[in-house]
N, CA, C and O atoms as a DFTB+ gen file, in Angstrom:
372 C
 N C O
     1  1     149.272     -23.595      -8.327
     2  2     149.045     -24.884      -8.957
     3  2     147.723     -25.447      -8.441
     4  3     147.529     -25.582      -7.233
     5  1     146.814     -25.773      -9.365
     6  2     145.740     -26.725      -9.290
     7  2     145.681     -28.140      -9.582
     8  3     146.560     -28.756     -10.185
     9  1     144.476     -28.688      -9.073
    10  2     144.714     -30.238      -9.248
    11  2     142.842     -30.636      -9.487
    12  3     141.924     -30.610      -8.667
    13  1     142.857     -31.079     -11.373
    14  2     141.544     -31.337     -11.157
    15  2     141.073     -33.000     -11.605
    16  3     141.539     -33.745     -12.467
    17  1     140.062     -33.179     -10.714
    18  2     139.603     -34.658     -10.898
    19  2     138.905     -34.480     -11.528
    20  3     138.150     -33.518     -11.387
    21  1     138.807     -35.466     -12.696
    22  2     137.718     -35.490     -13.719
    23  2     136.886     -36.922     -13.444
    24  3     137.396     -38.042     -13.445
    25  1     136.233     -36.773     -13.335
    26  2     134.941     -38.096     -13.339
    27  2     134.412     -38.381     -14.377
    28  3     134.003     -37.334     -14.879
    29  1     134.098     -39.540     -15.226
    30  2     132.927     -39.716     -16.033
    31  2     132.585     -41.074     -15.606
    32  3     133.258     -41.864     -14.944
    33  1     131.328     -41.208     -16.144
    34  2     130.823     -42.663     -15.913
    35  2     131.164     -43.298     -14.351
    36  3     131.555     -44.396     -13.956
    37  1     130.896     -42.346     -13.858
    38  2     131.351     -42.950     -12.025
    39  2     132.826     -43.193     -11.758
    40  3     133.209     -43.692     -10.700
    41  1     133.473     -42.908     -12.529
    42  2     135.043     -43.530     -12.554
    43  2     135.938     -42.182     -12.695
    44  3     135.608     -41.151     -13.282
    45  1     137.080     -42.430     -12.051
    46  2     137.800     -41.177     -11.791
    47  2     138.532     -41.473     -13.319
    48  3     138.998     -42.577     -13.603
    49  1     138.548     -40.461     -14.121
    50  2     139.145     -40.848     -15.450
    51  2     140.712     -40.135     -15.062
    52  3     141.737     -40.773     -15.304
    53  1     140.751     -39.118     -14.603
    54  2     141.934     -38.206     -14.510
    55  2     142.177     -37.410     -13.456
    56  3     141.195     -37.042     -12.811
    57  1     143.462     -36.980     -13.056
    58  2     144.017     -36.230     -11.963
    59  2     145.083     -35.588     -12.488
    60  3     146.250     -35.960     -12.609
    61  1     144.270     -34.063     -12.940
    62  2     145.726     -33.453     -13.536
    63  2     145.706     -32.000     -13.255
    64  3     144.727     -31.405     -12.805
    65  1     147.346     -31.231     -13.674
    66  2     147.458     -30.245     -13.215
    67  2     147.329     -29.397     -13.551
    68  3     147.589     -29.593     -14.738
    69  1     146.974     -27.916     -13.429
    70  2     146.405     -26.977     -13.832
    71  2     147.404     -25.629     -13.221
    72  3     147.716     -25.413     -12.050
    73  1     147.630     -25.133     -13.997
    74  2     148.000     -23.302     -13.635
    75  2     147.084     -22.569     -13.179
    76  3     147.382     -21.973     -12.144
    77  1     146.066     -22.400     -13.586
    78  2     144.954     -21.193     -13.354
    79  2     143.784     -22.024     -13.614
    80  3     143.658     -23.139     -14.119
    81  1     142.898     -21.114     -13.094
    82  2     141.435     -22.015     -13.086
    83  2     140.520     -20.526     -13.754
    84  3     140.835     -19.336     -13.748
    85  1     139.377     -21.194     -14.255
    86  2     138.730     -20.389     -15.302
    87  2     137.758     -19.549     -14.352
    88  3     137.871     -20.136     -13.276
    89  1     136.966     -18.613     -14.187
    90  2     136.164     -17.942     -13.493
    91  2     135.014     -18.796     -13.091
    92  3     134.694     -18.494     -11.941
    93  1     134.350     -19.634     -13.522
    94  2     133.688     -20.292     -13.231
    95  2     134.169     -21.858     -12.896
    96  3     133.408     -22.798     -13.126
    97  1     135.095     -21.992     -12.503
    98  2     135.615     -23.051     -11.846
    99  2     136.003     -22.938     -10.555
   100  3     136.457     -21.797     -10.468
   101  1     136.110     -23.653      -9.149
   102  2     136.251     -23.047      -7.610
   103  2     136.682     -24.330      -7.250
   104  3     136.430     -25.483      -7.602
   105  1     137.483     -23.716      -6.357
   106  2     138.423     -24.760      -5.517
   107  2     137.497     -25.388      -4.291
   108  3     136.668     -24.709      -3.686
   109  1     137.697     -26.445      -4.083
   110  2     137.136     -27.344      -3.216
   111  2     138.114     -27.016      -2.276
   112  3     139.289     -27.372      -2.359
   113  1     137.452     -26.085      -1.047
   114  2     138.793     -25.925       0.204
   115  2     138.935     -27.189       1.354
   116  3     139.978     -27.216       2.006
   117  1     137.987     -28.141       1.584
   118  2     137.752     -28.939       2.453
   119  2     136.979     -30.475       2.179
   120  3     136.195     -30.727       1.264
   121  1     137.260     -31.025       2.818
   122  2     136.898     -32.601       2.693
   123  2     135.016     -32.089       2.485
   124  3     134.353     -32.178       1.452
   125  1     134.615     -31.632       3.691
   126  2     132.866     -31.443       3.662
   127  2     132.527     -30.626       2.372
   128  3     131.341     -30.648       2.045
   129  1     133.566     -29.760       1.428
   130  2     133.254     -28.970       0.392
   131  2     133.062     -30.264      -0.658
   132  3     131.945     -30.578      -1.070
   133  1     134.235     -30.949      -1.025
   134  2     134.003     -32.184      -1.631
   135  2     133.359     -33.111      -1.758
   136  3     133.475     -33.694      -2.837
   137  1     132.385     -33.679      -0.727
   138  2     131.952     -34.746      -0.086
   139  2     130.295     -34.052      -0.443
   140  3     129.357     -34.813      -0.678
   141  1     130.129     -32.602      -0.441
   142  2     128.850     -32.196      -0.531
   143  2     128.691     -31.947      -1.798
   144  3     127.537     -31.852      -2.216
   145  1     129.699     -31.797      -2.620
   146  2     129.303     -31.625      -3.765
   147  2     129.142     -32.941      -4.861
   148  3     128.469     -32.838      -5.886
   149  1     129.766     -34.009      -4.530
   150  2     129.739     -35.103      -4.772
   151  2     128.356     -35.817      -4.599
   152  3     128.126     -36.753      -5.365
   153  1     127.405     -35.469      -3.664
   154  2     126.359     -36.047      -2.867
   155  2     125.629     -35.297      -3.902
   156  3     125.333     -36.004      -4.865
   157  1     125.191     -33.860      -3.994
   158  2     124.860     -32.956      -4.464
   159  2     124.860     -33.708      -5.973
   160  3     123.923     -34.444      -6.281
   161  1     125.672     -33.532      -6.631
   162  2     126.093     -34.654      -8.252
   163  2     125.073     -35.545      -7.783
   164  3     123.875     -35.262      -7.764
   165  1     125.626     -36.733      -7.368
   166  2     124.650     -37.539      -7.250
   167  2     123.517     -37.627      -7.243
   168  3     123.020     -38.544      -7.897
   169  1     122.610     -36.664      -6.464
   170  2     121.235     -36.611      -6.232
   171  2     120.501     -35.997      -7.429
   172  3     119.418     -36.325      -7.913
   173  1     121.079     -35.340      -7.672
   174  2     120.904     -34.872      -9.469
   175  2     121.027     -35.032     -10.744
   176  3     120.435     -34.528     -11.698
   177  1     122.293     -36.182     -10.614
   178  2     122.291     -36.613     -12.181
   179  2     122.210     -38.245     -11.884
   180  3     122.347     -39.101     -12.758
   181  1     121.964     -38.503     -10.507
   182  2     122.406     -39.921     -10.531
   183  2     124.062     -40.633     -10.763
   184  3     124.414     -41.806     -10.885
   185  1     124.614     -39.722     -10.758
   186  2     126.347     -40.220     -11.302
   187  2     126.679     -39.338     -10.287
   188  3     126.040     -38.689      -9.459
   189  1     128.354     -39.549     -10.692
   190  2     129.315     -38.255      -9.611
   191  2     130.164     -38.111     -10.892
   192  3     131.376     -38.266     -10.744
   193  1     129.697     -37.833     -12.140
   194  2     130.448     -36.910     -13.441
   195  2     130.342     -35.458     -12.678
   196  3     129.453     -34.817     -12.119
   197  1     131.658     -35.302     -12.947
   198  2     132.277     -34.174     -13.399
   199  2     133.275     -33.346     -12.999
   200  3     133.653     -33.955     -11.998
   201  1     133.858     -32.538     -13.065
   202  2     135.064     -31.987     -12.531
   203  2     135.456     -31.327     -11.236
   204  3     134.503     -30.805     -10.658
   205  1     136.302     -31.250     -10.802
   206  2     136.409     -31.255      -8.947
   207  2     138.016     -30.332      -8.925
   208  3     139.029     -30.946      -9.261
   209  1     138.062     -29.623      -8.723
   210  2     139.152     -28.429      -8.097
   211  2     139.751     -28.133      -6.926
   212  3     139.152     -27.450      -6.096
   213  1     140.947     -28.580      -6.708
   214  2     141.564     -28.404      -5.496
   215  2     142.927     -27.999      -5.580
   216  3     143.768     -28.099      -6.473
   217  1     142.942     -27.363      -4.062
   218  2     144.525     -26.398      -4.549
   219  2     145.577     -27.118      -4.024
   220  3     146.612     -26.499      -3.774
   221  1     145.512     -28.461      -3.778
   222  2     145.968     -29.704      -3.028
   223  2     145.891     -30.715      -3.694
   224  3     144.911     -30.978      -4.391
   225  1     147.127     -31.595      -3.563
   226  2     147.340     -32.557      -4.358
   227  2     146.992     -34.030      -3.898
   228  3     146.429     -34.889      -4.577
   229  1     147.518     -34.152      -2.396
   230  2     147.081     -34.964      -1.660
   231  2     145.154     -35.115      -1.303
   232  3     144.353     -36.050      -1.283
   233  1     145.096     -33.842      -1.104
   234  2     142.999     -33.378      -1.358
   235  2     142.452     -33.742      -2.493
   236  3     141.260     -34.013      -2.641
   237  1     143.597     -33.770      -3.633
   238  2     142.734     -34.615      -4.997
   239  2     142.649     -35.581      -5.380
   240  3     141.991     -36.006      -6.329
   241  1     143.662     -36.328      -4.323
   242  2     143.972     -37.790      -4.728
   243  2     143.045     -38.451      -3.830
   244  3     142.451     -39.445      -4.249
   245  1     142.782     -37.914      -2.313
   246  2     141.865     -38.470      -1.569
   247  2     140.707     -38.424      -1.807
   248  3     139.849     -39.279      -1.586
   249  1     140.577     -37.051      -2.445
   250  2     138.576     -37.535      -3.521
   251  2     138.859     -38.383      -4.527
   252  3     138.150     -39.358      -4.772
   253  1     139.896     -38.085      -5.174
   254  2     139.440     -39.412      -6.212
   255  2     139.156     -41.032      -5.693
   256  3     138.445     -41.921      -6.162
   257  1     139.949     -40.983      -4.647
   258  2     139.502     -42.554      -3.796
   259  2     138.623     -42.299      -3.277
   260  3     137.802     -43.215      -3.345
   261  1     138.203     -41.254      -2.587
   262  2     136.322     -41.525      -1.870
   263  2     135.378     -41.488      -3.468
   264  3     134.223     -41.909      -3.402
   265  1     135.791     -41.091      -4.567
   266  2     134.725     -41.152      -6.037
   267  2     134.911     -42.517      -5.767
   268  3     133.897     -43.154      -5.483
   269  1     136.114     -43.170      -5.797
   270  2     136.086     -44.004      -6.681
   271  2     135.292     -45.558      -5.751
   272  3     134.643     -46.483      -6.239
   273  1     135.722     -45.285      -4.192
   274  2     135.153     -45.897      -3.173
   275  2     133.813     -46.075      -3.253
   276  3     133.319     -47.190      -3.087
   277  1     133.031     -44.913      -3.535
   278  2     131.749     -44.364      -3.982
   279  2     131.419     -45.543      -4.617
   280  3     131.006     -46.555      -4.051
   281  1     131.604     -45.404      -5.780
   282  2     131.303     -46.505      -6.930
   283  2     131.355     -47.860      -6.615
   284  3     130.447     -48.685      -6.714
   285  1     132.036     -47.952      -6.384
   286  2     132.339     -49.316      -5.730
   287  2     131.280     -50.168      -4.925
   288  3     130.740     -51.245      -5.176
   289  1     131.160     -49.062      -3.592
   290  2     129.287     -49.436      -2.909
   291  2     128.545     -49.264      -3.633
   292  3     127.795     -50.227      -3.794
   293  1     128.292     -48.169      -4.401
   294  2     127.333     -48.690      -5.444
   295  2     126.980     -49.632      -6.141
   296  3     125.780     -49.884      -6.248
   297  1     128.145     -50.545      -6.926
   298  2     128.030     -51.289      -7.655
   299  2     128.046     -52.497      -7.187
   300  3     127.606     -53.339      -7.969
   301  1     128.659     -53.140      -5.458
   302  2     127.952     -53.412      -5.036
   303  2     126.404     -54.317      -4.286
   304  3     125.980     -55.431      -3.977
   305  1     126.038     -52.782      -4.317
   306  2     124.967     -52.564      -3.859
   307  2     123.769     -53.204      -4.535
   308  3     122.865     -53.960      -4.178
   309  1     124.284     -52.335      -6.132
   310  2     122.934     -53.041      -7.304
   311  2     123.340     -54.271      -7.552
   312  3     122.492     -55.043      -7.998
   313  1     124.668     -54.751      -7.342
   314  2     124.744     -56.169      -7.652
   315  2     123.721     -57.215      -6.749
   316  3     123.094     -58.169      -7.208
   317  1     123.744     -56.773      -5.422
   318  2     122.756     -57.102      -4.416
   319  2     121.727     -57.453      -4.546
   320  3     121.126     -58.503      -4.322
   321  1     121.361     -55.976      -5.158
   322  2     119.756     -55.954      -5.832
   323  2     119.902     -56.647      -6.894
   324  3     118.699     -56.908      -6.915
   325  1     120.254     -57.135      -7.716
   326  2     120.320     -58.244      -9.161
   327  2     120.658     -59.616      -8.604
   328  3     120.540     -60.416      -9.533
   329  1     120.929     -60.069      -7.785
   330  2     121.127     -60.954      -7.026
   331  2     119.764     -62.174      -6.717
   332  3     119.513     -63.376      -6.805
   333  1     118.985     -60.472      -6.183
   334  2     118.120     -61.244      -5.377
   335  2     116.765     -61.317      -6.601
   336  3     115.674     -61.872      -6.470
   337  1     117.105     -60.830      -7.348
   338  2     115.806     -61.056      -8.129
   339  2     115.328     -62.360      -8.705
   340  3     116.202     -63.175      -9.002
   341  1     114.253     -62.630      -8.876
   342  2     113.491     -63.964      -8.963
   343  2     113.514     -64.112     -10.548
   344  3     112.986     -63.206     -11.193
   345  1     114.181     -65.367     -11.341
   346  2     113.719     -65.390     -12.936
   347  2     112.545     -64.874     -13.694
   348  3     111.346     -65.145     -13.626
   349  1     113.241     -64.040     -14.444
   350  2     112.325     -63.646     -15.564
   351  2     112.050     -62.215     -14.826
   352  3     111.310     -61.501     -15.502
   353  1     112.538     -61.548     -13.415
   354  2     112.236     -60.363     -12.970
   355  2     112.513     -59.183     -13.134
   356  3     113.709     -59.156     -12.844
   357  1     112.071     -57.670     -13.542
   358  2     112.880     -57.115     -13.679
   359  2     113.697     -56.320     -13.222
   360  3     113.963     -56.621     -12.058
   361  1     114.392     -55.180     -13.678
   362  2     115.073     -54.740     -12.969
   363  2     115.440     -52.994     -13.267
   364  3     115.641     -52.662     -14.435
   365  1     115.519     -51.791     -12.011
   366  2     115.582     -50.360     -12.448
   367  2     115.886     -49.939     -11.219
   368  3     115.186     -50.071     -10.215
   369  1     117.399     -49.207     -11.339
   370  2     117.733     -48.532     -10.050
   371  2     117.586     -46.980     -10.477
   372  3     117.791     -46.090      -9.651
């Protein structure tokens, strides 16, 4: 049994279960496997879209709360930055 998190739009959309996983799909064995690939997403698309594989159920539920934690500082963060901006200023994260 598998367990995959689906992400879109920064938001954990789903946590569901799976029989078999496709050849090009790989299990996330560890918190640092997760956590790097998440970072990894990020630095590349700017988001944390997309799908996440684990052979653990409790391991999929705890990334979906560090995604979703994620987001959260993010949003945040840019709220911060929109905050402080001066009228009429603009704005690009």
């Amino acid at each position: 049994m598998y367990f995959n998190v689906v992400v879109r739009h920064n938001l954990v959309e789903e946590i569901r279960r799976m029989e078999h996983l496709s050849d090009n799909q790989s299990v996330l064995k560890t918190n640092l496997d997760a956590g790097t690939l998440l970072a990894e997403n990020f630095q590349a698309n700017q988001c944390v879209d997309g799908e996440y594989f684990f052979d653990d159920a409790e391991r999929a539920k705890s990334f979906a709360s560090v995604c979703m934690d994620f987001t959260m500082k993010l949003l945040q963060a840019r709220l911060g930055q929109i905050d402080k901006l001066n009228s009429g200023e603009e704005f690009s994260a």
